[in-house]
MIPA-261874 format. One record per residue (C-alpha): residue number from 1; residue in one letter; x, y, z. Coordinates in nm, 4 decimals, decimal comma. Layout:
# MIPA-261874
<r><num>NUM</num><residu>A</residu><xx>X</xx><yy>Y</yy><zz>Z</zz></r>
...
***
This chain:
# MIPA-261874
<r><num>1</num><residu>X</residu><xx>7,7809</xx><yy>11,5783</yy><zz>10,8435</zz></r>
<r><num>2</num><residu>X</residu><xx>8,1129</xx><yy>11,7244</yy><zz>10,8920</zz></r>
<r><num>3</num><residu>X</residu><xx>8,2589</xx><yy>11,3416</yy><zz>10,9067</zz></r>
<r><num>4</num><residu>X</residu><xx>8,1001</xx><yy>11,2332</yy><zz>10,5837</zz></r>
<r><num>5</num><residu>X</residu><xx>8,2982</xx><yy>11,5348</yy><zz>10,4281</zz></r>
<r><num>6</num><residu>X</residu><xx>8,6160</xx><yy>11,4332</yy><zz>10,5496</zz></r>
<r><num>7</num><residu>X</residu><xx>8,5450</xx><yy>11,1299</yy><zz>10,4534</zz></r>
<r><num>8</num><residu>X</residu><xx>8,4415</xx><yy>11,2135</yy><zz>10,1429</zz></r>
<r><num>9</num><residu>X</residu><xx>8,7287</xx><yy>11,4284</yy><zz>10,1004</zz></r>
<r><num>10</num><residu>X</residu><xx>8,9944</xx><yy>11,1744</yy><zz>10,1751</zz></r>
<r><num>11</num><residu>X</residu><xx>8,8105</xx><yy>10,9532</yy><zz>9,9077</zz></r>
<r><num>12</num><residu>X</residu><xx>8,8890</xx><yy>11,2049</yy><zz>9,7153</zz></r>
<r><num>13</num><residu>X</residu><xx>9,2155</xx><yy>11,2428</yy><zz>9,7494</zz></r>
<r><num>14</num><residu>X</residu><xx>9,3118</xx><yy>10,8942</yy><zz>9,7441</zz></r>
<r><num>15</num><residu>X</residu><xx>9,1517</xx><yy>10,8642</yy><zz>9,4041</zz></r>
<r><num>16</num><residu>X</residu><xx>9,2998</xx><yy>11,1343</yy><zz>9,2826</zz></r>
<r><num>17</num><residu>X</residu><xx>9,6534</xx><yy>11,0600</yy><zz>9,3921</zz></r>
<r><num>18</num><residu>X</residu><xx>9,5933</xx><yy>10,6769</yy><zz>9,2768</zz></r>
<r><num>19</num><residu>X</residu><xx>9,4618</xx><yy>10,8045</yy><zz>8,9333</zz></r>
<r><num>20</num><residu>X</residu><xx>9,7673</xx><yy>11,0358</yy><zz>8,8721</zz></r>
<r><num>21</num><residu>X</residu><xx>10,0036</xx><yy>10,8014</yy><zz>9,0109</zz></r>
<r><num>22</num><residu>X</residu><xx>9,8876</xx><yy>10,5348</yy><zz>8,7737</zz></r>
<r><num>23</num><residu>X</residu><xx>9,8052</xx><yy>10,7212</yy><zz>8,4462</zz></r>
<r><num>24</num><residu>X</residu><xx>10,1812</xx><yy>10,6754</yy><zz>8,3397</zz></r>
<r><num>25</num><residu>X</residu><xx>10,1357</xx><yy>10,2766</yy><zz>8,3270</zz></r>
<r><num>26</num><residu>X</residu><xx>10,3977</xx><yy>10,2733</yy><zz>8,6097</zz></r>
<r><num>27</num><residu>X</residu><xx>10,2886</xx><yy>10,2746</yy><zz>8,9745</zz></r>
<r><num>28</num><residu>X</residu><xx>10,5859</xx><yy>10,3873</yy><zz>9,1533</zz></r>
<r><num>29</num><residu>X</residu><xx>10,6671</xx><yy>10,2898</yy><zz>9,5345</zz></r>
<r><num>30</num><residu>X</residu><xx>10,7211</xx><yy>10,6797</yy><zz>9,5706</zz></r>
<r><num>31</num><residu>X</residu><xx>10,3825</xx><yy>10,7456</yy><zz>9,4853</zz></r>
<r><num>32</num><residu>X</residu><xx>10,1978</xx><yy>10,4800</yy><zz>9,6764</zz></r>
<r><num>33</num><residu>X</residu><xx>10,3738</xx><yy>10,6094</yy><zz>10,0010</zz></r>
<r><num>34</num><residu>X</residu><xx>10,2829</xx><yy>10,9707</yy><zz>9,9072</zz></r>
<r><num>35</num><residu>X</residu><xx>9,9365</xx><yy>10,8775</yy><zz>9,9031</zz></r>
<r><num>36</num><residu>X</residu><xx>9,9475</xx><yy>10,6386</yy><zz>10,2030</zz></r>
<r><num>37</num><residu>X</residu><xx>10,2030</xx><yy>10,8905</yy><zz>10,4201</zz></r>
<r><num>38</num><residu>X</residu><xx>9,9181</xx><yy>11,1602</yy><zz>10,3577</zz></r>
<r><num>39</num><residu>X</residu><xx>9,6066</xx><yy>11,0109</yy><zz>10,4120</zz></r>
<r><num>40</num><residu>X</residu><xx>9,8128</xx><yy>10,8536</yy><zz>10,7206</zz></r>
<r><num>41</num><residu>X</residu><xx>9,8499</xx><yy>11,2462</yy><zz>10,8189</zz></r>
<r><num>42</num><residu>X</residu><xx>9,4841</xx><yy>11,2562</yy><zz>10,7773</zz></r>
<r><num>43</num><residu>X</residu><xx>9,3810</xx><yy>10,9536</yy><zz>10,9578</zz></r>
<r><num>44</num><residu>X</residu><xx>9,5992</xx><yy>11,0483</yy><zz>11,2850</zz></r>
<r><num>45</num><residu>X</residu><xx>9,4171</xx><yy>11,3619</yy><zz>11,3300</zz></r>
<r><num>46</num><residu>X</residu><xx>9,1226</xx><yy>11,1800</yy><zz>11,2928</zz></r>
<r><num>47</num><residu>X</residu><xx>8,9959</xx><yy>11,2834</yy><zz>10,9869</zz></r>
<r><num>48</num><residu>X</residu><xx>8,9399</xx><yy>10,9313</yy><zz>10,8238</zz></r>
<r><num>49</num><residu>X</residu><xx>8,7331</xx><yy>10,6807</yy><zz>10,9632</zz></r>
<r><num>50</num><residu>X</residu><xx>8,8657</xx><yy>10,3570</yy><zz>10,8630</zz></r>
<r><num>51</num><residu>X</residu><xx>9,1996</xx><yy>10,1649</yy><zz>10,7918</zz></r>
<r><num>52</num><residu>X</residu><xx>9,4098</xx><yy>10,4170</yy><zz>10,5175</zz></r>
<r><num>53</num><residu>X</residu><xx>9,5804</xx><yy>10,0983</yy><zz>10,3595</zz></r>
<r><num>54</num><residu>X</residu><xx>9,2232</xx><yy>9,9231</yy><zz>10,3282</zz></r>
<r><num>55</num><residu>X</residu><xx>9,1103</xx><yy>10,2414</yy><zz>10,1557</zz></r>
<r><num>56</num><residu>X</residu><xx>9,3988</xx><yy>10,2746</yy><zz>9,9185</zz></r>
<r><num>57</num><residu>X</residu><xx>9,3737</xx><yy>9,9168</yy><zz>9,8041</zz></r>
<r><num>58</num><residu>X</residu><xx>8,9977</xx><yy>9,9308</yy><zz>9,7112</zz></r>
<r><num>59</num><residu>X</residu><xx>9,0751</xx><yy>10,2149</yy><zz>9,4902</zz></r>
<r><num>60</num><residu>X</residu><xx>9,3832</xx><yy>10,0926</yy><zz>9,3143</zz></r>
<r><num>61</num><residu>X</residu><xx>9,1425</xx><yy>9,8386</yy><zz>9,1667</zz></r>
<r><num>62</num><residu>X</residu><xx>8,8790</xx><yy>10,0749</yy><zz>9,0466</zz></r>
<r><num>63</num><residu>X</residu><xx>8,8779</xx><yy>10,2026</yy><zz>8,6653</zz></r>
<r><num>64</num><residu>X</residu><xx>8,8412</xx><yy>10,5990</yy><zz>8,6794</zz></r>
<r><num>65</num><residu>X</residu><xx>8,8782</xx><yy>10,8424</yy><zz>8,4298</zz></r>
<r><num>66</num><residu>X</residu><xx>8,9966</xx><yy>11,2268</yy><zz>8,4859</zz></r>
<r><num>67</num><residu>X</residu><xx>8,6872</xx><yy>11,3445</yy><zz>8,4178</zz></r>
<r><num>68</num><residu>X</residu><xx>8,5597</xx><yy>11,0975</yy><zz>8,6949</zz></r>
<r><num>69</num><residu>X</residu><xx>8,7857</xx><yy>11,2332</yy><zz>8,9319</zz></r>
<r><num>70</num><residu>X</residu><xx>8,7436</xx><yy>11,6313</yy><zz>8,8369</zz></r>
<r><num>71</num><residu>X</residu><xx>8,3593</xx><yy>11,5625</yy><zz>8,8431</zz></r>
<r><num>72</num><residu>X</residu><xx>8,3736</xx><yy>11,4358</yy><zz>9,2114</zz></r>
<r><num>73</num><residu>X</residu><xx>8,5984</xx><yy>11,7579</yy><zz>9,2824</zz></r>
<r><num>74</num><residu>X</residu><xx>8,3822</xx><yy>11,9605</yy><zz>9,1636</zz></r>
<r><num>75</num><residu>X</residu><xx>8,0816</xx><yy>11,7876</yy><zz>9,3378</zz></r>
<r><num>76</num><residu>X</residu><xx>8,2432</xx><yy>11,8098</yy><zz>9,6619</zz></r>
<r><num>77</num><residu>X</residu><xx>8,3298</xx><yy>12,1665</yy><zz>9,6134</zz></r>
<r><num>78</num><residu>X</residu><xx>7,9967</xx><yy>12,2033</yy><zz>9,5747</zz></r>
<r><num>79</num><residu>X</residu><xx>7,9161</xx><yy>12,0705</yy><zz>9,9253</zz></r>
<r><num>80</num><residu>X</residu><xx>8,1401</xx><yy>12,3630</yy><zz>10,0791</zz></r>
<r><num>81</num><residu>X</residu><xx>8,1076</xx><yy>12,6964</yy><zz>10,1923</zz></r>
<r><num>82</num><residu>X</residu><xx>8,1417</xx><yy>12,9809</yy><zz>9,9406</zz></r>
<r><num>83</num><residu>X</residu><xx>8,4384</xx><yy>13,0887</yy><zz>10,0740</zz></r>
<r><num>84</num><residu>X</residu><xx>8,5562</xx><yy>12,7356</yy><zz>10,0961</zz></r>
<r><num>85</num><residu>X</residu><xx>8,5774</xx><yy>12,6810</yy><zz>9,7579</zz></r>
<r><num>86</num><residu>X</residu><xx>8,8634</xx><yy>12,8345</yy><zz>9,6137</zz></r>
<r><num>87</num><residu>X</residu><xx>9,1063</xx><yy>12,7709</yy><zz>9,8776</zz></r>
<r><num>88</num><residu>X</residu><xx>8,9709</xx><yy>12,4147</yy><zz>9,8474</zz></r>
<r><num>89</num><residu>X</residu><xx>9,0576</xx><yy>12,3923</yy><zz>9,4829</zz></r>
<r><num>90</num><residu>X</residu><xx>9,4397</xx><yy>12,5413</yy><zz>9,5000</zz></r>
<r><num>91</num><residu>X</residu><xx>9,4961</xx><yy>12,2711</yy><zz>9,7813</zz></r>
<r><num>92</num><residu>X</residu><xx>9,3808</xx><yy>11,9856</yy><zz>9,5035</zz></r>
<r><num>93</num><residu>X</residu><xx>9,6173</xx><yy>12,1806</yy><zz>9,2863</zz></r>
<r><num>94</num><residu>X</residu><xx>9,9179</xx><yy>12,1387</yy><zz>9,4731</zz></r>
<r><num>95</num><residu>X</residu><xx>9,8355</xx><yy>11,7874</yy><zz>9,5820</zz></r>
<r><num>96</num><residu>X</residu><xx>9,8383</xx><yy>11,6973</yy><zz>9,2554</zz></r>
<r><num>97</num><residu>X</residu><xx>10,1335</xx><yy>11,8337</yy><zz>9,1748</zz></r>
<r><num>98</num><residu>X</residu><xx>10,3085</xx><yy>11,7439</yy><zz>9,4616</zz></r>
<r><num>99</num><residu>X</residu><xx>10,1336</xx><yy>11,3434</yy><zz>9,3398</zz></r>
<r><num>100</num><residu>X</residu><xx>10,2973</xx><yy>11,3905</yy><zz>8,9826</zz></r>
<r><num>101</num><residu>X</residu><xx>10,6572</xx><yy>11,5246</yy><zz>9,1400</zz></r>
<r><num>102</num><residu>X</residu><xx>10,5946</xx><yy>11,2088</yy><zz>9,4103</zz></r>
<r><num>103</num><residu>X</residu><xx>10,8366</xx><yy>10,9764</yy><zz>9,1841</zz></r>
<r><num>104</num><residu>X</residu><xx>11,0872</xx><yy>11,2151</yy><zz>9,0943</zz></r>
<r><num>105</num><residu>X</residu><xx>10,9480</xx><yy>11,2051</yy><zz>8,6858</zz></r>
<r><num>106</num><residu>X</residu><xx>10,6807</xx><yy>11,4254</yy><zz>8,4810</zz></r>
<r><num>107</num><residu>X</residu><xx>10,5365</xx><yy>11,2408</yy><zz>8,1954</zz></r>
<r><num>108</num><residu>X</residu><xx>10,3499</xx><yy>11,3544</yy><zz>7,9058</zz></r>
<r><num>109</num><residu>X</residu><xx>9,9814</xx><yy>11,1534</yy><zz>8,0350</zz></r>
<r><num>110</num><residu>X</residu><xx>10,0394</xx><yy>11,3109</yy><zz>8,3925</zz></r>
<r><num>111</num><residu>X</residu><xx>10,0828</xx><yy>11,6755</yy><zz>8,2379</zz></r>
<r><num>112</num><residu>X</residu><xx>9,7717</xx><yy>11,6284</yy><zz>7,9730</zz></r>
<r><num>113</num><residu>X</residu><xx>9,5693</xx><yy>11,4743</yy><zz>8,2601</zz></r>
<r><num>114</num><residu>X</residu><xx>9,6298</xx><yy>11,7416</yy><zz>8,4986</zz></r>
<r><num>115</num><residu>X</residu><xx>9,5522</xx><yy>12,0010</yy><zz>8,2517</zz></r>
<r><num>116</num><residu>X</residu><xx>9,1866</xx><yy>11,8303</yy><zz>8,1624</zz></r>
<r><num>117</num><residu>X</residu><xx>9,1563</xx><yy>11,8156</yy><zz>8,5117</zz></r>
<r><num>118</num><residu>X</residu><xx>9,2201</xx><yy>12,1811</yy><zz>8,5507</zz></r>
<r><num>119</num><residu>X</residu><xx>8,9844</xx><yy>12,2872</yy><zz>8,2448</zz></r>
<r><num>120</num><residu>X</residu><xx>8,7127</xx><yy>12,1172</yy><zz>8,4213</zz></r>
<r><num>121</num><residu>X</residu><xx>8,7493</xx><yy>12,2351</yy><zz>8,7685</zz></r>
<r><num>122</num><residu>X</residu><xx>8,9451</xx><yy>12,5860</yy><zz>8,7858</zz></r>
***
């Protein structure tokens, strides 16, 4: 149980840092290492079963929406203790902000889709 959640989790994340680091049409190197250097983090303490790179690149090619990806926050927070939750939801916070920093650039679709994102999750 515990491994499906960090699996689950690192799904998560990986979609979420592939959906923000794509929604400006440009798909910086900076990004993709973020994402890659932190599941890495993830996947050397064991957290992730499974190869990170193999992971990343069966996400780039799916089609998800911010709702999509707020939706399976929220259903994962879901899965977590009570007092889980909260201190769950900051840490997607500052991952994401740290994902839309990643290439030194804010753009208008990374700001509007982080907001939806918040309105549906905080």
């Amino acid at each position: 149980m515990i491994q499906d959640l960090k699996n689950e989790l690192s799904i998560i994340l990986a979609r979420t840092g592939v959906f923000f680091a794509k929604c400006d049409h440009d798909y910086d190197v900076k990004e993709k290492s973020f994402i890659k250097n932190f599941l890495s983090d993830f996947s050397s303490q064991n957290f992730i079963t499974g190869d990170v790179s193999d992971i990343i690149r069966k996400i780039e090619k799916e089609n998800l929406s911010i709702k999509d990806i707020a939706n399976q926050t929220l259903s994962f927070s879901s899965k977590l203790e009570k007092d889980e939750v909260e201190p769950f939801k900051q840490e997607m916070t500052h991952f994401i902000e740290k994902m839309i920093a990643a290439d030194g650039k804010v753009v208008p679709e990374e700001e509007a889709n982080f907001k939806v994102w918040k309105q549906i999750v905080l």
